[in-house]
C-alpha positions in Angstrom: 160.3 84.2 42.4 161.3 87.3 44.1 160.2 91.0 44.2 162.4 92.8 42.2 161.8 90.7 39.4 158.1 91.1 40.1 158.2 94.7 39.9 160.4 94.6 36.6 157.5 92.9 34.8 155.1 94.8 36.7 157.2 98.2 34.6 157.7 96.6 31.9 154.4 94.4 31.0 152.3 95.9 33.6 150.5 92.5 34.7 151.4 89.8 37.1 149.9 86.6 38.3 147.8 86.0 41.4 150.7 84.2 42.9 152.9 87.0 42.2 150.6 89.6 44.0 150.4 87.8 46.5 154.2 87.2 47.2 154.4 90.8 46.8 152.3 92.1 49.1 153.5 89.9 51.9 156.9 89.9 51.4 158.0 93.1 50.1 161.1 94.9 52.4 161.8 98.7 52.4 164.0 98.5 49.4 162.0 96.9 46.8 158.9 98.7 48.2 161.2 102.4 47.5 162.1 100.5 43.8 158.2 99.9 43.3 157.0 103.7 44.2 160.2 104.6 42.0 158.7 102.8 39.1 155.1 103.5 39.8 156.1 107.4 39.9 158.0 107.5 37.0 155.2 105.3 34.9 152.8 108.5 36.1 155.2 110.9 35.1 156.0 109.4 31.9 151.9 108.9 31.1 150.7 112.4 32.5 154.0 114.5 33.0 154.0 116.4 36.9 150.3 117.5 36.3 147.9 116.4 39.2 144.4 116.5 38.0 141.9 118.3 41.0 138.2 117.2 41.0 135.9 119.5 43.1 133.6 117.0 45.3 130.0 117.8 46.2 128.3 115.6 48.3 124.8 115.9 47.4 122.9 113.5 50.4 123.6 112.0 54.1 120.3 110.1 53.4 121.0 106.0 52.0 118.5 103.2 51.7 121.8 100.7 52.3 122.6 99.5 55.5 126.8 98.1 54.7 128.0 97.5 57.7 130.8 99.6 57.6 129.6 102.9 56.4 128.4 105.7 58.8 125.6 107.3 56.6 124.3 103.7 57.0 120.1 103.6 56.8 119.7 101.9 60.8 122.4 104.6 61.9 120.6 107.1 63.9 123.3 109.1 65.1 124.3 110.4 61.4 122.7 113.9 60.1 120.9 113.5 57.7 120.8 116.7 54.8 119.8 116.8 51.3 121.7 119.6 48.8 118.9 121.3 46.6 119.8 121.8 42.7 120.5 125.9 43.9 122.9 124.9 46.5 124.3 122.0 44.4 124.8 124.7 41.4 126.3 127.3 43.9 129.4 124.6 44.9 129.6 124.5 41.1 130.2 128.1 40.3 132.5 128.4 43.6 134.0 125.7 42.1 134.9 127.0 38.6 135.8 130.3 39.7 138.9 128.5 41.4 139.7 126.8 38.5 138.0 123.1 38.6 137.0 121.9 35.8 135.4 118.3 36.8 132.7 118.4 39.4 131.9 115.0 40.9 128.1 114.5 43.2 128.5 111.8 45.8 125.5 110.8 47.9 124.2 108.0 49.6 121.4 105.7 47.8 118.6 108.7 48.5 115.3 107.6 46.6 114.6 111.4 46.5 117.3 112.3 43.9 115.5 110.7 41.2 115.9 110.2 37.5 113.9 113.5 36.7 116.0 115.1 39.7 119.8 114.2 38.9 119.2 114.5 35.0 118.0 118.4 35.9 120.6 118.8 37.8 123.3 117.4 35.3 121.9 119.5 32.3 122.1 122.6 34.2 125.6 122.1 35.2 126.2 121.3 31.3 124.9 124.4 30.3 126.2 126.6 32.7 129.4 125.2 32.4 129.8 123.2 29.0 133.9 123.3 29.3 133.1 120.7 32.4 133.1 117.2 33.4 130.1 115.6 35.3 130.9 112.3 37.8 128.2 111.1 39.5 128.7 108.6 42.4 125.2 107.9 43.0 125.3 103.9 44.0 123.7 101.6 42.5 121.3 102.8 39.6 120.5 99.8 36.9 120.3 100.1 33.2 117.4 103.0 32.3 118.7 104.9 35.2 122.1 105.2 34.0 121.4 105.4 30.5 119.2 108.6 31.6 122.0 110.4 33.2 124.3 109.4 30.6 121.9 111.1 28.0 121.5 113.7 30.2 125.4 115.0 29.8 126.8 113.2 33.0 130.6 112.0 31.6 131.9 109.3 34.7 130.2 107.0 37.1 132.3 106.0 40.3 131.2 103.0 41.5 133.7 100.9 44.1 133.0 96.9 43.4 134.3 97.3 47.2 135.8 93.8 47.0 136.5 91.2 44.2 135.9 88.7 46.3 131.8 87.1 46.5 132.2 86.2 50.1 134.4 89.1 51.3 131.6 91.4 50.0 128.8 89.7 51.9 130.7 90.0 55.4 130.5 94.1 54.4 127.4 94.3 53.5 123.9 92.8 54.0 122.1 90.6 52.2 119.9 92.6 50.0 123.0 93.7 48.3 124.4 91.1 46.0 127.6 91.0 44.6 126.5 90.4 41.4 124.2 93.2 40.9 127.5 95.2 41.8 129.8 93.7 39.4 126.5 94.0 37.0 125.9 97.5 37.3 130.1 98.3 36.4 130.1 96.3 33.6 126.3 98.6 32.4 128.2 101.7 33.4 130.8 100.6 30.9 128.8 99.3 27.9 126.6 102.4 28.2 129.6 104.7 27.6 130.8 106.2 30.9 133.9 106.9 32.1 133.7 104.4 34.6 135.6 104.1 38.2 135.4 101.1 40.8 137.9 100.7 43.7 138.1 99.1 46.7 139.1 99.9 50.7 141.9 98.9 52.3 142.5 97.2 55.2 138.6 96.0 55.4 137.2 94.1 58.1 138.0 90.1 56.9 139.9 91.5 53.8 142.9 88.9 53.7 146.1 89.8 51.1 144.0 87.2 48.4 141.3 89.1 48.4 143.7 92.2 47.5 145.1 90.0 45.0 142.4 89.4 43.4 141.1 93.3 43.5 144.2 94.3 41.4 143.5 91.4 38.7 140.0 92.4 38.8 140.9 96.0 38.1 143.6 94.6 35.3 140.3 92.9 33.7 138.1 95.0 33.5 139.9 98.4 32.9 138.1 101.1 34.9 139.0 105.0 33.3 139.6 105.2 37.3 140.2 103.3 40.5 139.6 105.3 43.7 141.3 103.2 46.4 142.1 104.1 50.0 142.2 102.6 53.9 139.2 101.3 55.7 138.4 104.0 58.0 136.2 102.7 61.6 132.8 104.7 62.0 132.1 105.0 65.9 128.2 103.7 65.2 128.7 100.7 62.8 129.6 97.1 63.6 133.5 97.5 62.9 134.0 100.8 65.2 136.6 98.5 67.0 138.6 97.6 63.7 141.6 99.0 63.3 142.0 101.2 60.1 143.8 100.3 56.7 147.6 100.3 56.7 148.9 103.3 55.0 152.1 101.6 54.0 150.0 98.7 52.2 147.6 101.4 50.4 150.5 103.3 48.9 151.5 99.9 47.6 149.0 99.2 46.2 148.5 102.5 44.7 152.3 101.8 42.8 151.0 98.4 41.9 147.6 99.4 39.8 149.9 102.2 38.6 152.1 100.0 37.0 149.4 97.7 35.6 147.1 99.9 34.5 149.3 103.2 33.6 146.9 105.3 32.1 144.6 104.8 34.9 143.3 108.2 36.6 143.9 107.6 40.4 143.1 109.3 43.3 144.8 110.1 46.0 141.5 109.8 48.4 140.5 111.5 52.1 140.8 108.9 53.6 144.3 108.4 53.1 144.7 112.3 54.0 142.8 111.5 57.0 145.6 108.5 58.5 148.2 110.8 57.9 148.5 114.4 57.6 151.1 114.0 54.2 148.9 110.8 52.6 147.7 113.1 49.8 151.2 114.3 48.9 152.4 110.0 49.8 149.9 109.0 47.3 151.2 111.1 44.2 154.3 110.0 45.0 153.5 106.0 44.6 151.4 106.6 41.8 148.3 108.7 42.4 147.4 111.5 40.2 144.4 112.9 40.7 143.5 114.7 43.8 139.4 115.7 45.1 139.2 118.9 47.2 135.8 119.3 49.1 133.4 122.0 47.5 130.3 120.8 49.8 128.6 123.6 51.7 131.1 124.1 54.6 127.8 123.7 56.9 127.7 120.4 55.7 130.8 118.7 55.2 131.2 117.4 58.8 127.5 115.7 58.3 129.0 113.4 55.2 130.5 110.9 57.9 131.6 107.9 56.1 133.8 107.0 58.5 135.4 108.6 61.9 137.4 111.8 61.8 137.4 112.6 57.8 138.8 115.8 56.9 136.4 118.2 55.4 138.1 121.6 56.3 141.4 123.3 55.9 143.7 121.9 53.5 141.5 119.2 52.2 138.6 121.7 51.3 138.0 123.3 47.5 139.1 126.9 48.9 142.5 126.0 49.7 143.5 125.4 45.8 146.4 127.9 46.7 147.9 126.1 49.4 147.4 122.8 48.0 149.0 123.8 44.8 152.2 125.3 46.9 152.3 121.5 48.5 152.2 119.7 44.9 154.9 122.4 43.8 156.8 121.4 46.7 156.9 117.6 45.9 157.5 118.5 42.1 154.0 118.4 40.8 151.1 121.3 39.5 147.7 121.3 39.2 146.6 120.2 35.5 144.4 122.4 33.4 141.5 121.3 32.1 139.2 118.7 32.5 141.6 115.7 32.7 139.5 113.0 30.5 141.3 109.4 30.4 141.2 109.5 26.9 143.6 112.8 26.6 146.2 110.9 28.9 147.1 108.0 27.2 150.7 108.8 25.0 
């Protein structure tokens, strides 16, 4: 066994065994890791041409009934500020939003009991209506079958939902024990049967994550075929358990990114915040290994500090919806352009 003819099946059957990953990831050297982003950049190229997709984010609630152990917006966390976007405000990112150009808007909040059914599906029709050229994600948590097959009714198009980790007892050590890994894996496999366009991912870099448990996140991701896989390094929140963990490695995220490229290569993928927030070029880093969608911040600029996830997230300047301009002279500058359009999986596949 050795890397380079790993990464030759990896281009050429896009799959690998869970010995192979494993090999990979701990014994890949600067060469074969430039041959792998080669082939995972060409593969993107080659499926979507230089277009980078831009999704605008809104992040609809501080407020979450889960208490993971990593996550600053955590319920026992009193430090975080807490705010709640109303369906005005929330519609206001959206028109901001399509007047500079985006065409997919994507709500993220916490698990907040007050953005009910009744609630989201409002909001989800009247973005539909106002703006029926557009694409709805919601990244709500977890939901169960009615729920989602309300919003789906209701017009919403994609469901992010990060299984977090592939790995049973990996996932309890991040989370406690009222959330159960199999209600996780359940509720992706609803999203799916129900007709989203469905995303899962995983951190980086977690707290107990070992380079099996990353093994078995890519096969996992092979298996069950997300439209998208939003992946990106663990980030340390000063008021959780892990403040004193050191963050994901950016090398091993980018090689990761080539690696789901190559095995799944019609795959949307983002290139996340988080990796912009461990270094200043991750955005530009991640196209370039595989990545090609990209989520500028359209949250009410008031707010965007208050959506801590994790310490030190970027929510201004260059990662935030009003500098389109500047972010599209960076993609130029790399050899890529912002995409057109809403960007749907199904439009990308040759």
């Amino acid at each position: 066994m050795n890397n380079r003819d790993i990464i030759r099946r990896l281009e050429t059957e896009h799959d690998l065994s869970r010995e192979e990953a494993v090999f990979l990831l701990n014994t890949l050297g600067d060469k074969d890791e430039k041959l792998l982003a080669d082939a995972a950049r060409k593969t993107a190229l080659d499926q979507f041409g230089n277009k980078i997709y831009i999704r605008g984010l809104i992040e609809i609630s501080s407020y979450c009934k889960n208490d993971c152990y990593y996550c600053g917006i955590r319920r026992s966390n009193r430090n975080a500020v807490r705010y709640r976007l109303s369906e005005e405000q929330i519609l206001s990112c959206c028109e901001q939003g399509y007047a500079l150009g985006f065409r997919t808007f994507v709500l993220q909040g916490g698990e907040d009991g007050y953005f009910t059914d009744d609630r989201v599906c409002a909001i989800v029709r009247a973005i539909k209506a106002r703006y029926p050229d557009c694409a709805v994600t919601l990244s709500l948590g977890e939901r169960g079958e009615q729920s989602f097959r309300r919003l789906y009714e209701a017009g919403a198009d994609r469901y992010l939902l990060r299984h977090e980790t592939a790995d049973r007892t990996h996932y309890e050590k991040l989370h406690p024990p009222q959330m159960r890994f199999d209600n996780r894996m359940e509720n992706l496999r609803l999203l799916k049967s129900i007709g989203f366009q469905t995303g899962a991912g995983f951190m980086v870099g977690s707290p107990y994550q070992t380079t099996e448990n990353l093994a078995d996140d890519l096969l996992f991701i092979k298996a069950f075929q997300p439209q998208m896989c939003g992946i990106g390094p663990f980030v340390p929140h000063k008021d959780t358990d892990y403040r004193d963990c050191p963050h994901g490695s950016l090398r091993m995220t980018l090689i990761l990114l080539s690696v789901i490229r190559l095995m799944n290569p019609n795959i949307l993928l983002p290139a996340t915040t988080a990796l912009g927030t461990i270094d200043k070029n991750g955005r530009e880093l991640g196209i370039l290994h595989g990545a090609n969608v990209v989520m500028p911040n359209l949250s009410p600029q008031e707010h965007r500090a208050d959506y801590s996830l994790y310490d030190n997230k970027i929510s201004t300047g260059e990662e935030a919806a009003e500098s389109v301009a500047l972010l599209a002279e960076k993609l130029k500058a790399i050899g890529y352009e912002i995409a057109v359009g809403r960007g749907d999986y199904q439009d990308n596949t040759n």
